[in-house]
C-alpha positions in Angstrom: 53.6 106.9 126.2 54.4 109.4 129.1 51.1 107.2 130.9 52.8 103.9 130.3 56.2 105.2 131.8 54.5 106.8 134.9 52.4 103.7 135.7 55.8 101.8 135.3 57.4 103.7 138.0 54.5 103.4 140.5 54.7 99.8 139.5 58.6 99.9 140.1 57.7 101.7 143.4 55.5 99.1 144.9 57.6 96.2 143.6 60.4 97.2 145.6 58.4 97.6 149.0 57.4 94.3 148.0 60.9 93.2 147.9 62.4 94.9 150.7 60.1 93.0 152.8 59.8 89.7 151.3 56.3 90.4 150.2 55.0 91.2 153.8 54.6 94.7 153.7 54.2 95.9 157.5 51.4 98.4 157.9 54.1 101.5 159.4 55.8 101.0 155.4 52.0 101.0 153.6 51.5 104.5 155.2 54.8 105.5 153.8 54.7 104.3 150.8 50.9 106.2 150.6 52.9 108.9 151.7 55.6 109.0 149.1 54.3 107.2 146.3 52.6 110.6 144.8 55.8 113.0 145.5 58.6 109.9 143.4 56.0 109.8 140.3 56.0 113.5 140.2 60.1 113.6 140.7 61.2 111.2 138.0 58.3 112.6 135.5 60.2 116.0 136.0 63.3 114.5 135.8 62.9 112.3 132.4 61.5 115.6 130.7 65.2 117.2 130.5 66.5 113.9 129.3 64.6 113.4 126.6 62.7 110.2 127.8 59.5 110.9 126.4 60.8 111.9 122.8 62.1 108.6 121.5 60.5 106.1 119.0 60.6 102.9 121.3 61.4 100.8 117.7 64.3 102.4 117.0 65.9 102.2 120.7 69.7 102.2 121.0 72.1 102.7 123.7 72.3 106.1 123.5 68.4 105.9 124.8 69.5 103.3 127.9 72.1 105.8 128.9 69.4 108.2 129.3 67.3 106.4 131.2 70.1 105.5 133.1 70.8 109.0 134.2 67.5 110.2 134.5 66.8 107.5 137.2 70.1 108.2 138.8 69.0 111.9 139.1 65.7 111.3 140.2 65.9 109.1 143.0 68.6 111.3 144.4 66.1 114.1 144.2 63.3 111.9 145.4 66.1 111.0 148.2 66.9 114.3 149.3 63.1 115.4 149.1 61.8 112.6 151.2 64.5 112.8 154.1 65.1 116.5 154.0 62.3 118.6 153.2 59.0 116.0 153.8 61.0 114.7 157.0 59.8 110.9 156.8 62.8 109.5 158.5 61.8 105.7 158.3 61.7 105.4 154.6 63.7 102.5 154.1 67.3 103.4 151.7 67.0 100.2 150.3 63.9 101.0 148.8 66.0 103.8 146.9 68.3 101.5 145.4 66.0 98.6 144.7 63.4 101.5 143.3 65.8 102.6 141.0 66.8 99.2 139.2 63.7 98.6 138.7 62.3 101.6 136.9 66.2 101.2 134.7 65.2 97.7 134.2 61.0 98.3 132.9 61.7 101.4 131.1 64.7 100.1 129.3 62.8 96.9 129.0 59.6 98.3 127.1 61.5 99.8 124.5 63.8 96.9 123.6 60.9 94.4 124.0 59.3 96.9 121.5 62.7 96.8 119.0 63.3 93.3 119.7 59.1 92.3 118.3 59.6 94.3 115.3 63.1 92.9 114.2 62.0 88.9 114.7 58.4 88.9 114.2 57.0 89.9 110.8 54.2 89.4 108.8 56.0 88.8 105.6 59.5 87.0 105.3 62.1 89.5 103.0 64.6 87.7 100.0 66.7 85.5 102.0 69.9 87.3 101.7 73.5 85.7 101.9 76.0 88.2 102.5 80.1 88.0 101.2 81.6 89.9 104.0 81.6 90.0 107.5 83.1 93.1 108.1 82.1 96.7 109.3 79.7 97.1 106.0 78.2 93.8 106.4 77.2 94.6 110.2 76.0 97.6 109.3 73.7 96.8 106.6 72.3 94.0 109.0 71.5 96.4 111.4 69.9 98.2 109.0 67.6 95.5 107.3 66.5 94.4 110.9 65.6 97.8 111.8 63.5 98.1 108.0 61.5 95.3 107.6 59.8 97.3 104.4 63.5 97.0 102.7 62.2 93.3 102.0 65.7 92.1 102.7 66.2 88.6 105.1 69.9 87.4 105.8 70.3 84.7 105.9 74.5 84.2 106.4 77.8 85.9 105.7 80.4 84.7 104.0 84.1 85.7 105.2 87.6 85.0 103.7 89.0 85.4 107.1 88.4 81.1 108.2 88.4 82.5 112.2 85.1 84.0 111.4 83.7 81.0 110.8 80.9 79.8 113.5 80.4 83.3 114.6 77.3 85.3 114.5 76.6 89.2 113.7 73.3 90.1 115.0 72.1 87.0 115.3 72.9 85.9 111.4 75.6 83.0 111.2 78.9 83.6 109.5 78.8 79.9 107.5 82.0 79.6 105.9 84.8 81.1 103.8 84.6 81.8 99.6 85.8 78.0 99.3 82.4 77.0 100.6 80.1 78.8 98.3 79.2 76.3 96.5 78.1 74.2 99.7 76.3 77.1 101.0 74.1 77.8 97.5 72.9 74.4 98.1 72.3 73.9 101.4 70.5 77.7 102.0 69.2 78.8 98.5 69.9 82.3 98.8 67.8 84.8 96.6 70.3 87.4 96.2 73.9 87.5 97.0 75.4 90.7 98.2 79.1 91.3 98.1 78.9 93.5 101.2 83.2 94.6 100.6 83.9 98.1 99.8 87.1 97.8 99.7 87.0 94.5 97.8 89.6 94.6 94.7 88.5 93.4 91.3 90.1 90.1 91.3 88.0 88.9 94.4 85.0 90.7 92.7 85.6 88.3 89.2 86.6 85.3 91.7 83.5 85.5 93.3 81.4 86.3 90.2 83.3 82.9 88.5 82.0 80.2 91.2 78.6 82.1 91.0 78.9 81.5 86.9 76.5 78.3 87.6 73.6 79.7 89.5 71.1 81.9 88.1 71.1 84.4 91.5 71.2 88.1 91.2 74.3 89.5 92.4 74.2 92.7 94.5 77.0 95.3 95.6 77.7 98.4 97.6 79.7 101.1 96.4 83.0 102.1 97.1 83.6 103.9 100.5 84.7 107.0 98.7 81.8 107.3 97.0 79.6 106.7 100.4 79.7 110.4 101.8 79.3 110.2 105.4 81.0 106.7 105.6 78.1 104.9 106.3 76.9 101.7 104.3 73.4 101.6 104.2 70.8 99.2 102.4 69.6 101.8 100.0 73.3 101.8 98.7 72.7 98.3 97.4 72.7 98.2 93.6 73.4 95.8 91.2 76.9 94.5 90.1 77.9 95.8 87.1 81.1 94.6 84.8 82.9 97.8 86.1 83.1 96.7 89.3 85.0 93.9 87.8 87.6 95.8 86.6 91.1 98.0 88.4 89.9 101.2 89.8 91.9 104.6 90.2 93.7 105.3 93.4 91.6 107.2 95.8 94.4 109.7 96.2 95.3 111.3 93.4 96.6 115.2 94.0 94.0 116.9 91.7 96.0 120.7 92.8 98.6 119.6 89.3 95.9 118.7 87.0 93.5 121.8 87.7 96.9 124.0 87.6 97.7 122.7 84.3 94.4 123.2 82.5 92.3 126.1 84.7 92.3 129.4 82.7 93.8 128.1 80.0 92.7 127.7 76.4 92.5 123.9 75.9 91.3 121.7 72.6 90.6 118.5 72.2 90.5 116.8 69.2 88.2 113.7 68.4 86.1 115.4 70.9 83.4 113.4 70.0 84.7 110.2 70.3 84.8 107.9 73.7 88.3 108.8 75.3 87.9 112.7 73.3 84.6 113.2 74.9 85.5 112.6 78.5 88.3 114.2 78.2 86.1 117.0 77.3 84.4 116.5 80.4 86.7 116.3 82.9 88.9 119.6 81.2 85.7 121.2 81.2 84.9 120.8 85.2 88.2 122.1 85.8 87.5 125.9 84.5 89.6 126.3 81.1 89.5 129.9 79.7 87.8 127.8 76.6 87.2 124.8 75.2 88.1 124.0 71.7 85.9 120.4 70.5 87.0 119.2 67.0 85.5 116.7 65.4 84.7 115.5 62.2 81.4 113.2 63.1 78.6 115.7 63.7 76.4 113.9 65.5 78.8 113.1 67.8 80.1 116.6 68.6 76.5 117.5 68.8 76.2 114.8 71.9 79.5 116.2 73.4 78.3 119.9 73.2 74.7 118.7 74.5 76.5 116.9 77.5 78.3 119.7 78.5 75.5 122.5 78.3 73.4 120.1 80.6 76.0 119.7 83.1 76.5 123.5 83.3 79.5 123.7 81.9 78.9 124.5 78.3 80.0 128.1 78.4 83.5 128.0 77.4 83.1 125.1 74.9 83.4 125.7 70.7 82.6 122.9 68.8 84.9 122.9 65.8 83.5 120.7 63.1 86.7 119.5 60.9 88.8 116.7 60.0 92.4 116.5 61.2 93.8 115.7 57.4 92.1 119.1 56.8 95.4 121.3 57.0 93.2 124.4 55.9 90.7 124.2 58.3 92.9 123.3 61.5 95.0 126.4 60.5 91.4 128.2 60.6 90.8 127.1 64.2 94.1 127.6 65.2 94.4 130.6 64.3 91.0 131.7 65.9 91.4 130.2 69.4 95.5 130.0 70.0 94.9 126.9 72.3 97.7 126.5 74.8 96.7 122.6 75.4 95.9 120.5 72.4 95.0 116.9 73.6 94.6 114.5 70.4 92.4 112.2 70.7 91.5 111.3 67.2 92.7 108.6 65.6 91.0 105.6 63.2 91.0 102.8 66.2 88.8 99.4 65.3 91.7 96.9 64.1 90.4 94.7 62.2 88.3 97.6 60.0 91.7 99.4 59.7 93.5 95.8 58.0 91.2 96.1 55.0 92.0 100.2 54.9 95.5 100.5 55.3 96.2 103.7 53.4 93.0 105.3 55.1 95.1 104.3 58.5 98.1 106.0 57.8 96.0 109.1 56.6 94.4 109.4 60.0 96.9 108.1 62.4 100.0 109.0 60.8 99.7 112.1 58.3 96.8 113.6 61.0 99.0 113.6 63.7 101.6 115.4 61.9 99.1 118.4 60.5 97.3 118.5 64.4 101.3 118.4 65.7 103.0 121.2 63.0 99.9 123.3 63.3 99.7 123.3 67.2 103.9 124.4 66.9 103.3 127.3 64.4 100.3 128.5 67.0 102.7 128.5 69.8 100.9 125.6 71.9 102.7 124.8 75.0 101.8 121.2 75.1 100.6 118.5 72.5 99.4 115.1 73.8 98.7 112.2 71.4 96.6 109.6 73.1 98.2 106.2 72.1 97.9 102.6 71.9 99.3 99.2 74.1 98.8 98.3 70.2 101.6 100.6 68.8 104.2 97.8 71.4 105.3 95.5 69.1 102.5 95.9 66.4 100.9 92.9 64.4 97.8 95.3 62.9 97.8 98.1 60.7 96.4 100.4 63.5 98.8 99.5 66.1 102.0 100.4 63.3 100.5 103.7 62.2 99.8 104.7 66.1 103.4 103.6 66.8 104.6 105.9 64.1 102.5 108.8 65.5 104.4 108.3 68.7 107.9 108.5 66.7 107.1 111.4 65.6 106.0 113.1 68.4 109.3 111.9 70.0 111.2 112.9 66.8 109.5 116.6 67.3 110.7 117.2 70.9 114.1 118.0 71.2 113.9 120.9 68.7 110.6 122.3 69.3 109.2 124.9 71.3 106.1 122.9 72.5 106.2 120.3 74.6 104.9 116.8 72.8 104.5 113.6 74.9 102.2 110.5 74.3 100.5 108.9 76.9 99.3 105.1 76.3 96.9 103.0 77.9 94.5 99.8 76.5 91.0 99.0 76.1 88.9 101.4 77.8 85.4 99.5 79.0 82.1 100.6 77.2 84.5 102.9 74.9 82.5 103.0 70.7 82.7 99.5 69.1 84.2 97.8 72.3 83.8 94.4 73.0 81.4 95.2 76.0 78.3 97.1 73.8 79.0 94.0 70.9 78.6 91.2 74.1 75.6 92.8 75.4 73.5 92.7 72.3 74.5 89.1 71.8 72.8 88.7 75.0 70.3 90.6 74.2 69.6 88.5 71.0 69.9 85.6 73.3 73.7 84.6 71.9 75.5 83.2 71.5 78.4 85.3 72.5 81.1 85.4 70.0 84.8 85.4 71.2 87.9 85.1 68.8 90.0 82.9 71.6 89.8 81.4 74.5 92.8 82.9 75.4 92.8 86.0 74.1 93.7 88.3 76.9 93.7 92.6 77.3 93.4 95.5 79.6 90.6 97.0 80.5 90.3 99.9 82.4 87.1 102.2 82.8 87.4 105.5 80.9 86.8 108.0 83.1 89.4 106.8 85.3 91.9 106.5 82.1 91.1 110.2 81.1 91.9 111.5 84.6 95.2 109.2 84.6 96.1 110.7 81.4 95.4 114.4 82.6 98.1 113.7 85.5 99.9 112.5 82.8 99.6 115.9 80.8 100.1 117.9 84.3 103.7 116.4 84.5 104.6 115.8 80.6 108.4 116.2 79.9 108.8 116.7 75.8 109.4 113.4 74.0 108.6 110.8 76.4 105.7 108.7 76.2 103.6 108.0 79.7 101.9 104.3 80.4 99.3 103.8 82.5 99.3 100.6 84.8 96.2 98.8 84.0 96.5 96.0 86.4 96.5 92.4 84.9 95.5 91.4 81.5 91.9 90.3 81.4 90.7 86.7 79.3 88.2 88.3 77.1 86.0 85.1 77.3 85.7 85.2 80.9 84.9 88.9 80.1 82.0 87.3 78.5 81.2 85.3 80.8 81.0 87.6 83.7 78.6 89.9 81.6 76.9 87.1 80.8 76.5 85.8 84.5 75.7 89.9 85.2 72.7 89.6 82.7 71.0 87.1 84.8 71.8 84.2 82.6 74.2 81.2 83.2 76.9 81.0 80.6 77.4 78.0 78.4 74.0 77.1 79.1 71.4 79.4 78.5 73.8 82.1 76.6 76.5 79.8 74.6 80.4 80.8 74.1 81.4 80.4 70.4 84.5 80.6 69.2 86.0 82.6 66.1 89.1 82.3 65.8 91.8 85.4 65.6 90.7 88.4 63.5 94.2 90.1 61.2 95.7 92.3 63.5 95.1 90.5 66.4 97.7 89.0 69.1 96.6 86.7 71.9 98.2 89.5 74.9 98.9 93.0 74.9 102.2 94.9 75.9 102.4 98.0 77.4 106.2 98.4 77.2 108.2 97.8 74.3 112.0 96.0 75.0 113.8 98.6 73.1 112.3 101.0 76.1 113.3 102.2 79.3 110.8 102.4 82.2 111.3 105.0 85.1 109.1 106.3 87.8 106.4 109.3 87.7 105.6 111.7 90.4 102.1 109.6 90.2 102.1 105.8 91.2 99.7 104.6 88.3 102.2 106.0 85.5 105.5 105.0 83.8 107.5 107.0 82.2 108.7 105.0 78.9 111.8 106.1 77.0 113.7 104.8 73.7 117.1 103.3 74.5 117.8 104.5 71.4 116.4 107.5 69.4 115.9 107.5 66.0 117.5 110.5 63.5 114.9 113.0 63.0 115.4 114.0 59.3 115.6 110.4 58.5 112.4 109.8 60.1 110.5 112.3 58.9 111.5 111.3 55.2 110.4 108.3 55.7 107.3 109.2 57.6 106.9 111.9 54.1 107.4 108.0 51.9 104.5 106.4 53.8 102.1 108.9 53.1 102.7 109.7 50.0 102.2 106.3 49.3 99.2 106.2 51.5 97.9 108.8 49.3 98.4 106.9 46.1 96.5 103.8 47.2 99.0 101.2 47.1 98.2 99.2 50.6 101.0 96.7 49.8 103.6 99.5 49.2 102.6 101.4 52.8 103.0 97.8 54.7 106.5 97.8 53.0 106.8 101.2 54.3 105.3 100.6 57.9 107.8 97.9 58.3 110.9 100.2 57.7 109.7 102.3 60.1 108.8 100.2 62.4 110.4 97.0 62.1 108.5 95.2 65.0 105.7 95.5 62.6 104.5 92.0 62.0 101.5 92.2 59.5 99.3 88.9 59.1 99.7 89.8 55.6 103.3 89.2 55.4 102.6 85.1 55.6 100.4 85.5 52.3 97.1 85.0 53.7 94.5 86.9 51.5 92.1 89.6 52.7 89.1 87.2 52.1 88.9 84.0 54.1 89.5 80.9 51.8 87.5 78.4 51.3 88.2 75.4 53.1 91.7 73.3 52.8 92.3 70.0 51.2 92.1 67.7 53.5 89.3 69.5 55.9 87.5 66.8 58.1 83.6 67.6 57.3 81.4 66.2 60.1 78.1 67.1 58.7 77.8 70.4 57.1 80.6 71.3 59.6 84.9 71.4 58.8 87.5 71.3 60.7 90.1 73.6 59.1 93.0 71.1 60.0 95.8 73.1 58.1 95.3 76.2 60.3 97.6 76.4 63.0 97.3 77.2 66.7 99.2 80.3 68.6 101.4 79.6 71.3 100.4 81.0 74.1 103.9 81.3 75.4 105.1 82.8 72.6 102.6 84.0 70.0 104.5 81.7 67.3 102.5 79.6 64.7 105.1 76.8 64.5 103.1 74.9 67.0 102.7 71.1 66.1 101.1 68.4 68.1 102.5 66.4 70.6 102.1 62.7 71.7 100.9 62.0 75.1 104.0 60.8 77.7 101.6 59.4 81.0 98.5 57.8 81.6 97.0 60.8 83.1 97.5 62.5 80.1 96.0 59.6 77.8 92.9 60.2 80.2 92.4 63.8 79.6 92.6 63.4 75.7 90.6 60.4 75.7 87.5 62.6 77.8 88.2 66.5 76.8 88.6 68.1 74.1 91.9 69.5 74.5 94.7 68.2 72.5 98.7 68.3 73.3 100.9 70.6 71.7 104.6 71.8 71.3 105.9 74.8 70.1 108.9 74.5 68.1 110.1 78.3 68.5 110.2 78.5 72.4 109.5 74.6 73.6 106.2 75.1 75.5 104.5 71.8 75.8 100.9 72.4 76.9 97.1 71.7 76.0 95.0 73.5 73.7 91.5 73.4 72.7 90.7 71.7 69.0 90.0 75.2 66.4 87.2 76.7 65.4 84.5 74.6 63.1 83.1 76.4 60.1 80.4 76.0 57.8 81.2 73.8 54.9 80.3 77.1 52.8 82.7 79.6 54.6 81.8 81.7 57.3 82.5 80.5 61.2 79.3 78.6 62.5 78.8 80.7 65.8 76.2 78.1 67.1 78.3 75.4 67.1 78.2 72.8 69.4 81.7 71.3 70.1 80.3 68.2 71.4 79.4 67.1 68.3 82.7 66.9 67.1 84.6 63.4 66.1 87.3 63.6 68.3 89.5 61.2 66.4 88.3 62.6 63.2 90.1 65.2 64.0 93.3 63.9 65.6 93.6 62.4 62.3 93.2 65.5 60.4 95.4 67.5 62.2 98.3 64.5 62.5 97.8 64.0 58.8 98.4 68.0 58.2 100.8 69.0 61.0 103.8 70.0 58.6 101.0 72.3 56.1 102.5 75.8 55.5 100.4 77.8 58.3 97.7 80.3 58.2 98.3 82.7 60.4 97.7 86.1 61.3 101.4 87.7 61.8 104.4 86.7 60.3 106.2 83.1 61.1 108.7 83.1 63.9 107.1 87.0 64.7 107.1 86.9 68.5 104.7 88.3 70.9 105.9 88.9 74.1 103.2 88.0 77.0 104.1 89.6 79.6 105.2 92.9 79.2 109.2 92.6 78.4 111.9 90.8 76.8 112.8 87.2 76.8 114.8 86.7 80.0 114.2 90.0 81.4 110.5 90.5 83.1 108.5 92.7 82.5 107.2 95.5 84.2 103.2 94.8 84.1 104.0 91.0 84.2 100.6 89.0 84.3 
C-alpha cells in the first residue's frame, strides 16, 4: 500500500509538469523535475506517516480519511515548497506546479480508496434478501450504511417506506424512498421484498399493529430494531435486527421514570411477596430483588413454581436475601409463622385465584382466595407491624360481571375499609391483562398455531388491555413508592386491544397468513365475560400521581367499616359452607355492580340446542341466543330492517346482519353467532361460508322476542369506555 501511494505521487508529479506546459515539457523543466522529483516523494512519504495515511483499510474509507489526506498534502507541498526554494535553491521551479501537484495527489489518493469502497458496496458476487425498509429516518440511514459496508450481512435494500409524503422520490444512499404506509400494498407487488424491516425506534405500537394489519396478507417475515434506550451507544446497527415479536405491539413504559423513589422504598428493607410464584408475584420478585432488600420473603403455595422463582433468582445473583415460604394464604397458622419469623416491612400480595371463567364454576373457592385470603394476608401483616400492604387488583373488580372480578372488588373494599384506622398503610394498585402472564390468551393462541389452528376467539369484538409485565410490575412499584392508605392506583394501559386482531397479529408473527392458512373461529362469550374492560368505576374519583402513567382512584363515597366487614364475615362463612348460590346473593350486596351471568338463569352446563335452531348440515344456528351491544353491553338487542339500498347491498353480499339495541338505540351491524355442532359443543372449524344466509334471517326474525341467553343480567350495563353515561371517561378508547 505505501508503494501504490508513492508511485501515485510521482505519477501526480509528472502529470502536473505535463499540465503546466500543455504537454510540451521544455528540456530546462525535465532537468528540474529530475532534480526534484526524488526530494517531493521523500517529503510527502514523511509527511503522510504522522497522519496516519498508510494505516487505513481503503474499504472502509470515510471522510474523516479524505480530511487526512487533505492535510497531509497541504503540509507536504509546503515543505516540499520551502525545501525546493530555500535550502536546494532551484529558483525556476514553476509555483504552479505546487498547486496543480497538490490536487492531483488529493484527487488519486482520495480516489483509490473510494474507487476501492465504491467496488465493494455495488459489485458483489452474491445478491443479499432484497430488503424494503419502513422508515426513512436516522436508523434507516444508518442501517443502509451499514449493509453496504457488510456485504456478508446478506441484506439488499431494496426501498424505504416513509409516513412523511415529502420524502417520497428521494434517495438515501443510493436506495429509493417509494412511497408512504398507504402504498404498501402497491409496493409488495411491484418489488417483492423478502423481508420487511420496520427501521423506527421510536415507532409507537399503534403504527407497529397498523403496519403488521396491511402486512396480514403476505407471508413476509417481519423484522425490527430495538428501542433506542435499549441501543447503548445510540447507534442502530444491522446486528440489532431481530424479529418482531407481539410485544412490540403493545404500550411500553415511559423511558423516564425516577427509579431514586422506588429503590428508597424497598432497599434495606424486609420485603415479601406473596404468590411469588405466580406471573405478576414472580417479577415482582425480580425487580424487588435487584433493588437490594434486607430480605426477601417468597410465599407460595404451588411448589414448583416457588422452586422456578428461587432458581431464577440464584442464577441472576441475587438469590441471597430470598426465603421461599411454602404456604397458602387461607393458612392463618402458617402466615402467623412467617410473620412472625421475618417481620416484613413491605408485603406485596400478589396471590389471588385469577382465570374467570375457571372461577364461575368455583365460586365459594373464589371468595376463599380472593376475599377471606386477603383479609388473613391483610390482619396478619397489621398485627406484625408492616408499614405497607399492597393488593394487586383487577380492571375486572370495575363493574364486575364474573365471580373473580366481584371477589377482587371486595378485596379492594376492604383494604379501603382497613385504612383509616390502621397503622399500616393499605393501597391497591390495578392494572389488566398482562401479555404472556400463566393461562393468558397469548401461550393458548400460540399453541393453536402450533397445532396449525384454528385460533379460537370468544368475539370479534371482544376488546382488553394488555400491557407487558415487567413494565406493569415496575409501574406498580412506583405505585407502592408513593401509596397514600386507602386509595387504589390505576395504571394507564393505553387503548383497549380487539383480542381477534391480537390473534391475528401473532398469527401474521408466526409466519402464517391469518384466515387462510391459520383460521379464526369464533366461540362465543365465556360466563364472566364482558366485551370491554374499565379501569375506573363511576362511583370513583380520578386525581393525578407524582408519576404520569398512574391515577389515583378514590370512592365518592365510603362505605361503613363495621358494616362491611359483617358482611364481608356473611360471604365467607357462606363460602365456607358451599352454598355458591347463597355467596352470589352475598357478592351482590356487597357489591351491587355485580352482574352475574347467572342471575338471567342460564345453567352452568351449555344446553342443548333451542327449539327452533336452523340445522344446516350437522351444523345449528342457536337463533334464540342474543347478541351484545357493543355500545352498551345489553342483551336486548333485536334485529333491524334495512332503510337504503346500500344497506340492502351489504346484507345481500356479507354476512353481517342489522341490529338495534332497545336499551341505548345503537343501530349498527353485527356478524351472524357462533354455529355449533348439532351434539353441543362450538365447531371451532367452522366455515362461515357455508352458512344459509336466509336460513338464518329467518331463524333469527322468527325468534327475535325469545327470553335471552346471556351472560350477565338483562338491562346490566357495561360501560365501554372507561366512565359514566354522559360523562367520558378517563382511558376513553
Amino acid at each position: 500500500m505505501v508503494t501504490v501511494e508513492l508511485g501515485l505521487v510521482v505519477l501526480a508529479n509528472i502529470a502536473a509538469f505535463w499540465l503546466r506546459f500543455d504537454g510540451d515539457i521544455p528540456p530546462w523543466a525535465a532537468v528540474v523535475w529530475r532534480q526534484t522529483v526524488l526530494w517531493v516523494v521523500l517529503v510527502r512519504g514523511l509527511t503522510f506517516v504522522p497522519f496516519r495515511l498508510y494505516e487505513g483499510v481503503w474499504r472502509y474509507t470515510s471522510v474523516w480519511d479524505l480530511r487526512n489526506i487533505g492535510l497531509a498534502v497541504v503540509t507536504s507541498s509546503a515543505a516540499s515548497y520551502l525545501l525546493i526554494r530555500f535550502v536546494l535553491g532551484i529558483g525556476n521551479y514553476p509555483r504552479s506546479i505546487f498547486v496543480i501537484d497538490a490536487l492531483l495527489v488529493m484527487f488519486l489518493l482520495g480516489g483509490i480508496r473510494l474507487a476501492t469502497r465504491a467496488y465493494r458496496e455495488l459489485v458483489r458476487d452474491r445478491p443479499g434478501q432484497g430488503l424494503l425498509i419502513y422508515g426513512a429516518g436516522d436508523a434507516g440511514e444508518m442501517l443502509v450504511r451499514d449493509m453496504r459496508k457488510n456485504p456478508a450481512y446478506g441484506y439488499e435494500p431494496i426501498g424505504f417506506v416513509d409516513d412523511d409524503e415529502s420524502k417520497t422520490g428521494a434517495r438515501i444512499h443510493g436506495v429509493p424512498v417509494l412511497g408512504t404506509r398507504r402504498d404498501l400494498p402497491r409496493i409488495l407487488e411491484e418489488r417483492r421484498p423478502e423481508e420487511i424491516l420496520i427501521a423506527i425506534p421510536s415507532a409507537p405500537p399503534e403504527v407497529v399493529r397498523e403496519v403488521v394489519r396491511i402486512l396480514q396478507p403476505y407471508k413476509i417475515p417481519i423484522k425490527t430494531v430495538p428501542r433506542l434506550r435499549d441501543i447503548i451507544n445510540g447507534r442502530v446497527e444491522v446486528r440489532h435486527i431481530r424479529t418482531l415479536m407481539v410485544e412490540d405491539l403493545l404500550a411500553r413504559k415511559p423511558v423516564n421514570l425516577d427509579i431514586r423513589p422506588v429503590r428508597h422504598l424497598v432497599q434495606g428493607r424486609r420485603v415479601m411477596v406473596t404468590g411469588a410464584g405466580g406471573s405478576i408475584g414472580s417479577e415482582l420478585a425480580l425487580q424487588v430483588a435487584r433493588l437490594g432488600p434486607a430480605q426477601l420473603v417468597l410465599y407460595e403455595r404451588y411448589e414448583n413454581g416457588l422452586h422456578a422463582v428461587a432458581t431464577r433468582l440464584r442464577d441472576e445473583g441475587l438469590g441471597g436475601a430470598a426465603h421461599p415460604a411454602l404456604g397458602d394464604i387461607t393458612d392463618e397458622g402458617r402466615l402467623e409463622s412467617v410473620m412472625r419469623g421475618f417481620r416484613p416491612e413491605i408485603v406485596f400480595h400478589a396471590a389471588a385465584h385469577k382465570h374467570v371463567p375457571l372461577m364461575e364454576d368455583n365460586v365459594c373457592e373464589a371468595v376463599k382466595n380472593n376475599v377471606m385470603g386477603t383479609r388473613l394476608v391483610a390482619e396478619a401483616a397489621e398485627r406484625h407491624g408492616v408499614h405497607r400492604f399492597i393488593l394487586i387488583s383487577t380492571d375486572k373488580a370495575v363493574n364486575p360481571v364474573s365471580v373473580m372480578g366481584a371477589t377482587k372488588r371486595v378485596a379492594e373494599l376492604f383494604v379501603q375499609g382497613r385504612a383509616p384506622e390502621s397503622m399500616t398503610s393499605f393501597f391497591a394498585v390495578r392494572f389488566g391483562n398482562v401479555l404472556a402472564s400463566a393461562g393468558s390468551v397469548v401461550p393458548r393462541f400460540l399453541e393453536q398455531v402450533r397445532a396449525g389452528g384454528p385460533v379460537t376467539v370468544t368475539h370479534p369484538e371482544m376488546r382488553r388491555y394488555f400491557m407487558l409485565i415487567p413494565e406493569a410490575v415496575e409501574l406498580v412499584l412506583h405505585a407502592a413508592a408513593q401509596g397514600r392508605p386507602g386509595e387504589v392506583y390505576v395504571l394507564r394501559m393505553g387503548e383497549q386491544i380487539r383480542v381477534v386482531d391480537l390473534a391475528r397479529n401473532l398469527i401474521r408473527l408466526a409466519g402464517f397468513v391469518p384466515d387462510e392458512e391459520i383460521p379464526i373461529a369464533f366461540t362465543g362469550i365465556r360466563p364472566g365475560e364482558k366485551l370491554y374492560e374499565e379501569l375506573v368505576a363511576p362511583d370513583e374519583t380520578v386525581a393525578p400521581s407524582e408519576v404520569p402513567e398512574i391515577v389515583r382512584v378514590q370512592p365518592r363515597q365510603r362505605r361503613d367499616r363495621e358494616a362491611l366487614l359483617g358482611e364481608i364475615a356473611e360471604l365467607e362463612r357462606r363460602a365456607r359452607g358451599e352454598d355458591a348460590h347463597a355467596v352470589l346473593a352475598q357478592l351482590q350486596v356487597i357489591v351491587p355492580e355485580f352482574r352475574s351471568w347467572r342471575a338471567a338463569g342460564v345453567e352452568v352446563l351449555a344446553p342443548p340446542a333451542p327449539a327452533g335452531a336452523v340445522e344446516v348440515g350437522r351444523q345449528v344456528v342457536r337463533s334464540g341466543t342474543r347478541h351484545l351491544c357493543p355500545a352498551c353491553a345489553s342483551t336486548n338487542v333485536h334485529p333491524s330492517r334495512t332503510r337504503t339500498w346500500r344497506e340492502r347491498v351489504k346484507k345481500h353480499w356479507t354476512d353481517a346482519r342489522p341490529y338495534r339495541c332497545h336499551e341505548c338505540n345503537w343501530r349498527g351491524w353485527i356478524a351472524p353467532h357462533v354455529l355449533v355442532d348439532a351434539d353441543g359443543p362450538p365447531v371451532p372449524t367452522l366455515e362461515l361460508e357455508s352458512v344459509d344466509l336466509r336460513a338464518l334471517d329467518r331463524a333469527v326474525s322468527g325468534e327475535g322476542r325469545s327470553e335471552p341467553r346471556a351472560f350477565s343480567a338483562p338491562g346490566g350495563r357495561v360501560n365501554l369506555r372507561g366512565g359514566t353515561p354522559g360523562r367520558p371517561g378517563v382511558f376513553g378508547t
